[in-house]
DSSP file (Angstrom, degrees, kcal/mol; ACC not computed):
  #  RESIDUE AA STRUCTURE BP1 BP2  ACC     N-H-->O    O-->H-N    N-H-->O    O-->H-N    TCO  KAPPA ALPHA  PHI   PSI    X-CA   Y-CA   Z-CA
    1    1 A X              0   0    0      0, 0.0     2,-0.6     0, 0.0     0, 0.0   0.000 360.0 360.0 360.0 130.1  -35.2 -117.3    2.0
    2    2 A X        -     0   0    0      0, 0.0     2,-0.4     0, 0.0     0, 0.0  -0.747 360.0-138.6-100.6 139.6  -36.9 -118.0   -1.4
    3    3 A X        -     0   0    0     -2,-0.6     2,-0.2     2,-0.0     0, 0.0  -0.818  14.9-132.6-103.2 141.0  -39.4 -115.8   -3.2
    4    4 A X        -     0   0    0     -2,-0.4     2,-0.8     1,-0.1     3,-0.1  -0.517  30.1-104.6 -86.0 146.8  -42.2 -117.2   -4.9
    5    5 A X        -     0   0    0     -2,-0.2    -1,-0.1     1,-0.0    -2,-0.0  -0.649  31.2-106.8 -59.4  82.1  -42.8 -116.0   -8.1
    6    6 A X        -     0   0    0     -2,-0.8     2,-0.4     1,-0.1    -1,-0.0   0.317  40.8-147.4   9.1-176.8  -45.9 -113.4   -8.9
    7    7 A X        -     0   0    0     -3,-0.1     2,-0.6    59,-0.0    -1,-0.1  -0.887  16.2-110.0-167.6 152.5  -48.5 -115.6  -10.6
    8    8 A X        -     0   0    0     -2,-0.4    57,-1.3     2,-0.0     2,-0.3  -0.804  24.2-156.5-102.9 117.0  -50.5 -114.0  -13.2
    9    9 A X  B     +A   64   0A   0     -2,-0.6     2,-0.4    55,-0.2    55,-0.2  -0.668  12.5 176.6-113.2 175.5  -54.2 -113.4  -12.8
   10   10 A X        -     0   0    0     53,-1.4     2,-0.3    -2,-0.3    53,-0.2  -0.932  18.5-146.4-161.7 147.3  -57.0 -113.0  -16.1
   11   11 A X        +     0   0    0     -2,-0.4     2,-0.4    51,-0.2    51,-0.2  -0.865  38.3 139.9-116.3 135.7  -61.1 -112.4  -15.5
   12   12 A X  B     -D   61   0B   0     49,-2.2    49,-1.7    -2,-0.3    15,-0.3  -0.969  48.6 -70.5 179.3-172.1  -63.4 -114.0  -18.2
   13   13 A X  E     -F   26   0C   0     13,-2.2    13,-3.7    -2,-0.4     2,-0.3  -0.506  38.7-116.9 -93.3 135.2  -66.1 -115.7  -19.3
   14   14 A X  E     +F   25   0C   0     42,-0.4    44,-1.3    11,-0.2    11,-0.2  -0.575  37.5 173.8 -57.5 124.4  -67.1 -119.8  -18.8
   15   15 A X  E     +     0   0C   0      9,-1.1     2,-0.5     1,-0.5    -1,-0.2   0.609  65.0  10.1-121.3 -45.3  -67.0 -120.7  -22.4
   16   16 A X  E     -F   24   0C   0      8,-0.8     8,-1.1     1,-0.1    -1,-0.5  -0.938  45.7-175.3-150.7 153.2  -67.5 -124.6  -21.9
   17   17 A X        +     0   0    0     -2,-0.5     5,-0.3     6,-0.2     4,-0.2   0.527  63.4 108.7-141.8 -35.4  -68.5 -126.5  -18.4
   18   18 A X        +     0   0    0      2,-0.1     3,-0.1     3,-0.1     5,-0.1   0.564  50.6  79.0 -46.5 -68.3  -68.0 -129.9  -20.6
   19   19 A X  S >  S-     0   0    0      1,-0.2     2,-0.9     2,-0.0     3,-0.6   0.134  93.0 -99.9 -10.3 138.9  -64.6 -131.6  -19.3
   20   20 A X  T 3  S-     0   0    0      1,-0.3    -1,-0.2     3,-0.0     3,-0.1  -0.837 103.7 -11.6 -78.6  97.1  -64.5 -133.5  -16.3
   21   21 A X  T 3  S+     0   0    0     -2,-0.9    -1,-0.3     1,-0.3    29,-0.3   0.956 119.7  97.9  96.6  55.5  -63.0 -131.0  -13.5
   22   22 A X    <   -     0   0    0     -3,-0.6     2,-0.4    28,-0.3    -1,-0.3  -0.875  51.0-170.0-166.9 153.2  -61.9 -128.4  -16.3
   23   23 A X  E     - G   0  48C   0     25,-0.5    25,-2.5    -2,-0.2     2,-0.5  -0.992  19.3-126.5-158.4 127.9  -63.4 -125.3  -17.6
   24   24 A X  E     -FG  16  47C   0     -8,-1.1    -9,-1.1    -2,-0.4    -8,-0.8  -0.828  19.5-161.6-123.9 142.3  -62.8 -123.2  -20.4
   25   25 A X  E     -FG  14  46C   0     21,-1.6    21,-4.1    -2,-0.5     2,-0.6  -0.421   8.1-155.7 -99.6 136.2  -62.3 -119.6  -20.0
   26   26 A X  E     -FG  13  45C   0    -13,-3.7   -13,-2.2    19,-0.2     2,-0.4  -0.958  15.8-171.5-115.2 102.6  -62.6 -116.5  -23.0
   27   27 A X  E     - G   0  44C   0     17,-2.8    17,-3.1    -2,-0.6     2,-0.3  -0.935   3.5-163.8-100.1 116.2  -60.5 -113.6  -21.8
   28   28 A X  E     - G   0  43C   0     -2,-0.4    15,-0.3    15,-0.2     2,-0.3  -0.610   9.0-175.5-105.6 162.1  -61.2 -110.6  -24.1
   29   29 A X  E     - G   0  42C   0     13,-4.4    13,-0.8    -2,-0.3     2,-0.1  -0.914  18.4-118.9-142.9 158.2  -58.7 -107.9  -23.8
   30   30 A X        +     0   0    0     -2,-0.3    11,-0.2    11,-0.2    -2,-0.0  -0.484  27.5 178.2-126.7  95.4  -58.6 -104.3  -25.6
   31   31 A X        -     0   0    0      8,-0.1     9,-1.5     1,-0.1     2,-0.3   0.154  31.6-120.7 -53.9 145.9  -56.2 -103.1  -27.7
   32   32 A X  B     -H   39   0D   0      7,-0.2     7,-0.2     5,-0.1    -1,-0.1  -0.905  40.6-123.3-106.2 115.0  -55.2  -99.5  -30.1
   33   33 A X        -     0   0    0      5,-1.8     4,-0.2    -2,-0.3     6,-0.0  -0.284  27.1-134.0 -36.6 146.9  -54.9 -100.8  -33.8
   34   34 A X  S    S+     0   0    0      2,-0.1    -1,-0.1     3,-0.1    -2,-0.0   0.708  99.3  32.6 -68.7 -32.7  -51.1  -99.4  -34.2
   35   35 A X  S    S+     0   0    0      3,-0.1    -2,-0.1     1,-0.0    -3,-0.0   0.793 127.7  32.9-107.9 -47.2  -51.9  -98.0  -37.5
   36   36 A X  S    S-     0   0    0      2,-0.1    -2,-0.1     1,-0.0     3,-0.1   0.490  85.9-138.2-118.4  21.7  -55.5  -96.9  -37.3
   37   37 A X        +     0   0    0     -4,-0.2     2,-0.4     1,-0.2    -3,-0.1   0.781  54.5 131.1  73.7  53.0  -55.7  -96.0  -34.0
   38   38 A X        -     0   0    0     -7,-0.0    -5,-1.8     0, 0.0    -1,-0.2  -0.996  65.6-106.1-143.1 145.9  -59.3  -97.6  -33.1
   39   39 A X  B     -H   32   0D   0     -2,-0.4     2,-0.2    -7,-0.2    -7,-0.2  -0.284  40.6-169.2 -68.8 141.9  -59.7  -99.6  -30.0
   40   40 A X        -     0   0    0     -9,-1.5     2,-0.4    -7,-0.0    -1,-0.0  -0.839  19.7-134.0-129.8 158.4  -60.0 -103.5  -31.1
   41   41 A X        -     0   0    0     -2,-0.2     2,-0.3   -11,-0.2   -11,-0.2  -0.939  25.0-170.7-134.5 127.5  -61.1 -106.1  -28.7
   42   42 A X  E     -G   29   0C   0    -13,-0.8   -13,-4.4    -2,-0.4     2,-0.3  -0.477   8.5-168.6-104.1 158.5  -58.6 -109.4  -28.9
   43   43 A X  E     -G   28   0C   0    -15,-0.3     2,-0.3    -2,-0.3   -15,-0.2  -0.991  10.8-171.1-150.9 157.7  -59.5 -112.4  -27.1
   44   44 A X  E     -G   27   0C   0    -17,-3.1   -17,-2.8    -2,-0.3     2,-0.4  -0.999  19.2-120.3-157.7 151.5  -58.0 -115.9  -26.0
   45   45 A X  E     -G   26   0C   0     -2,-0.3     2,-0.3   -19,-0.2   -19,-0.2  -0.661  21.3-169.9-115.8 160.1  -58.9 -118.9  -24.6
   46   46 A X  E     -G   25   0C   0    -21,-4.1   -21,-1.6    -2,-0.4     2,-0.4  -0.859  19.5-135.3-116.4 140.7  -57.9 -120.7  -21.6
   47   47 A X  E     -G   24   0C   0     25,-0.4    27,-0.5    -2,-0.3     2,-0.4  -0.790  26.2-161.1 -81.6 144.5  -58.3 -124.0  -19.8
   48   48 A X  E     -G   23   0C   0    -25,-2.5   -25,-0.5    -2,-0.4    28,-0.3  -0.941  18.9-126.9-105.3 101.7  -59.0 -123.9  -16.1
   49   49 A X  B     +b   76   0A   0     26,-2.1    28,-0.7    -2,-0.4   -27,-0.2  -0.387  33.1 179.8 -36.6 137.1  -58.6 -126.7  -13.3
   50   50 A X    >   -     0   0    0    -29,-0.3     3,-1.9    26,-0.1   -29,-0.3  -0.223   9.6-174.7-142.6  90.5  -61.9 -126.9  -11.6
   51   51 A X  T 3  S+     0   0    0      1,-0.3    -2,-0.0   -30,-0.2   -31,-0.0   0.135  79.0  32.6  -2.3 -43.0  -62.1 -129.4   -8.9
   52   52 A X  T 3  S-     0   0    0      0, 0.0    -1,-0.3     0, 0.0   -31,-0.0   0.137  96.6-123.9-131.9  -5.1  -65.4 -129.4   -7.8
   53   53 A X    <   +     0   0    0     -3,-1.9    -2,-0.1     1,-0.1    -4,-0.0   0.992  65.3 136.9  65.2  42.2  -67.0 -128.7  -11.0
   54   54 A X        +     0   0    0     -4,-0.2     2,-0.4     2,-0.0    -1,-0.1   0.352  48.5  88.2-110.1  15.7  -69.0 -125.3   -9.4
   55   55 A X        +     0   0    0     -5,-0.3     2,-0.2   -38,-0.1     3,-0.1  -0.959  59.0 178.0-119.6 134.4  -68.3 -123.0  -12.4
   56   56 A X    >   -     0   0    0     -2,-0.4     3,-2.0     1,-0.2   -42,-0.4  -0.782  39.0 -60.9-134.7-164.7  -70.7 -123.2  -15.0
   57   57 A X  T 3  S+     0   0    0      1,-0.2    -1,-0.2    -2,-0.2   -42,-0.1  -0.245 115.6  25.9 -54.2 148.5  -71.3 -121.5  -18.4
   58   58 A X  T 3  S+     0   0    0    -44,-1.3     2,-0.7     1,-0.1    -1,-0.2  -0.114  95.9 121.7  92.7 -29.4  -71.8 -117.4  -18.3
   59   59 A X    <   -     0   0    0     -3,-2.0     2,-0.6   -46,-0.1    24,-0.1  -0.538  55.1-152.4 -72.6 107.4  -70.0 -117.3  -15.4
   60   60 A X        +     0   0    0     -2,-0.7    21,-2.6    23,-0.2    22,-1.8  -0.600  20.3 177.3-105.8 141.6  -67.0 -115.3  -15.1
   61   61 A X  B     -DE  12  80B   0    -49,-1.7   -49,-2.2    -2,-0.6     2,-0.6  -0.673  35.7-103.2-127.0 160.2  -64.4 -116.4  -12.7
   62   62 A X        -     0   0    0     17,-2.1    16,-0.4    -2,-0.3   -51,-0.2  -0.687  38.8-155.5 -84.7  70.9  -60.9 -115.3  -11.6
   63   63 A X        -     0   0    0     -2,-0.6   -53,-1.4   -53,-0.2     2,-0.3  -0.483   0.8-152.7 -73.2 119.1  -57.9 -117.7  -13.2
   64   64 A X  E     -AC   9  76A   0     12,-0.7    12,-1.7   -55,-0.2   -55,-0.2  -0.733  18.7-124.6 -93.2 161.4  -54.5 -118.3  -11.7
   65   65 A X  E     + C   0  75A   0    -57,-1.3     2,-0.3    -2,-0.3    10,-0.2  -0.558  51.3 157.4 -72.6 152.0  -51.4 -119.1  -13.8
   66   66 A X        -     0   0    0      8,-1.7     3,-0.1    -2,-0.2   -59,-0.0  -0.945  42.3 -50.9-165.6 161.5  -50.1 -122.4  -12.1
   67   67 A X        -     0   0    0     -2,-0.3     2,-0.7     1,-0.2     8,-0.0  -0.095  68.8 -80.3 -57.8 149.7  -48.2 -125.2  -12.8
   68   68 A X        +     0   0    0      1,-0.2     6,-0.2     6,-0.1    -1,-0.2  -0.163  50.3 168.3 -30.5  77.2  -48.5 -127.6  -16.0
   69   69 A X  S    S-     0   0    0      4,-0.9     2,-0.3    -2,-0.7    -1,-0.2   0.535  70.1  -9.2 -70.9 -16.3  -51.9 -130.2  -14.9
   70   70 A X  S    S-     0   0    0      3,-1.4    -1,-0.1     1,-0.1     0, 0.0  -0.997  92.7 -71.6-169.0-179.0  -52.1 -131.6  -18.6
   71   71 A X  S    S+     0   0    0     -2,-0.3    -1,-0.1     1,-0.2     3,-0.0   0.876 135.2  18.1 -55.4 -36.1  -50.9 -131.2  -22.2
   72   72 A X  S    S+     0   0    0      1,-0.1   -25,-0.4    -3,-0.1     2,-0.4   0.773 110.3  95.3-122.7 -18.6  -53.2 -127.8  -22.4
   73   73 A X        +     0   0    0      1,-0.1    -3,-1.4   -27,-0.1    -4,-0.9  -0.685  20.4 120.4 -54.9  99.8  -53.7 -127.0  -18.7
   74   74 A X        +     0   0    0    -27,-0.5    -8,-1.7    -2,-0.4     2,-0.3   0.170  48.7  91.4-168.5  30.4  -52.2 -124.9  -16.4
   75   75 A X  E     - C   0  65A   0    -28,-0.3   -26,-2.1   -10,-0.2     2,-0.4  -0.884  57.6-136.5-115.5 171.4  -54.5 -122.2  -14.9
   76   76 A X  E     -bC  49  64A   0    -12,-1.7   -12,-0.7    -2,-0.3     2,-0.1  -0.875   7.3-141.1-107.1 130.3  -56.4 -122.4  -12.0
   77   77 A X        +     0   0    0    -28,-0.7   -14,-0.2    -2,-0.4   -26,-0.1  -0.732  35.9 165.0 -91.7 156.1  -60.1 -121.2  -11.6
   78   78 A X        +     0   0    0    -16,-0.4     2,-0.3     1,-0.3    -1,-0.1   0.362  54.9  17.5-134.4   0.8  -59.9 -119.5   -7.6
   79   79 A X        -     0   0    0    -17,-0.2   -17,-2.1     0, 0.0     2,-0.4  -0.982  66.3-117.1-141.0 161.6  -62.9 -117.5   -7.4
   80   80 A X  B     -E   61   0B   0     -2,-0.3   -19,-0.2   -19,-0.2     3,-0.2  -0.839  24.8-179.3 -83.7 124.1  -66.5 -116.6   -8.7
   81   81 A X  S    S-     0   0    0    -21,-2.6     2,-0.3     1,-0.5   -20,-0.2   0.874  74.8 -15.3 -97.3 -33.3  -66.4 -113.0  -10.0
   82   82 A X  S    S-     0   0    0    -22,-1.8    -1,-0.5   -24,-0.0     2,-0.1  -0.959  73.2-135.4-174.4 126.0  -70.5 -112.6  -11.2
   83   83 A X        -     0   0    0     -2,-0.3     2,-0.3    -3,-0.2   -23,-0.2  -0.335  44.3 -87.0 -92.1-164.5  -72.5 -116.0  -11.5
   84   84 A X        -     0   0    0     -2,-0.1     2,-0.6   -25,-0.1   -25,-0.1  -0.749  38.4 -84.5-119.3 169.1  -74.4 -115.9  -14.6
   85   85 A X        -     0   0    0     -2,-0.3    -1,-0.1   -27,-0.1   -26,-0.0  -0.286  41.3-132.1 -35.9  86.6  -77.6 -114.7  -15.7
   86   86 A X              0   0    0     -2,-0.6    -1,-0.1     1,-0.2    -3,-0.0  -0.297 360.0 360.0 -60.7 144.7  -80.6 -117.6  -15.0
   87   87 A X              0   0    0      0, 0.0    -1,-0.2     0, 0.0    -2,-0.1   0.353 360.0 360.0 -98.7 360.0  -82.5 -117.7  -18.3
């Protein structure tokens, strides 16, 4: 019997809707300086497969880790967490 491997999942923010069937994601994280002991908040950004093109900026969505789909791809959007604000 084989076991599949855990797959890693990250919340953030729609940064860019531009790419055909790709979306990119800013997941901010927060961190304790080591030395001066005051909460910092790091972020990185991510590409996301998205198929159908239904995520758009402001929207933060759920990304799984998945296999390599291009040279910088290789998460997954699978859900809508909060659609975004209408202006």
């Amino acid at each position: 019997m084989t076991q599949g491997k855990i797959k890693r999942t990250l919340i953030g923010k729609v940064v860019s809707d531009k790419r055909a069937k790709t979306i990119t994601v800013l997941v901010e994280r927060r961190v304790k300086h080591p030395l001066y002991d005051k909460i910092v908040v790091k972020s990185s950004k991510y590409h996301a497969h998205d198929e159908n093109g239904e995520y758009k900026v402001g929207d933060i969505v759920e990304i799984t880790e998945s296999r390599p789909l291009s040279k910088t791809k290789n998460w997954v959007a699978t859900r809508l967490v909060q659609k975004a604000a209408e202006v």
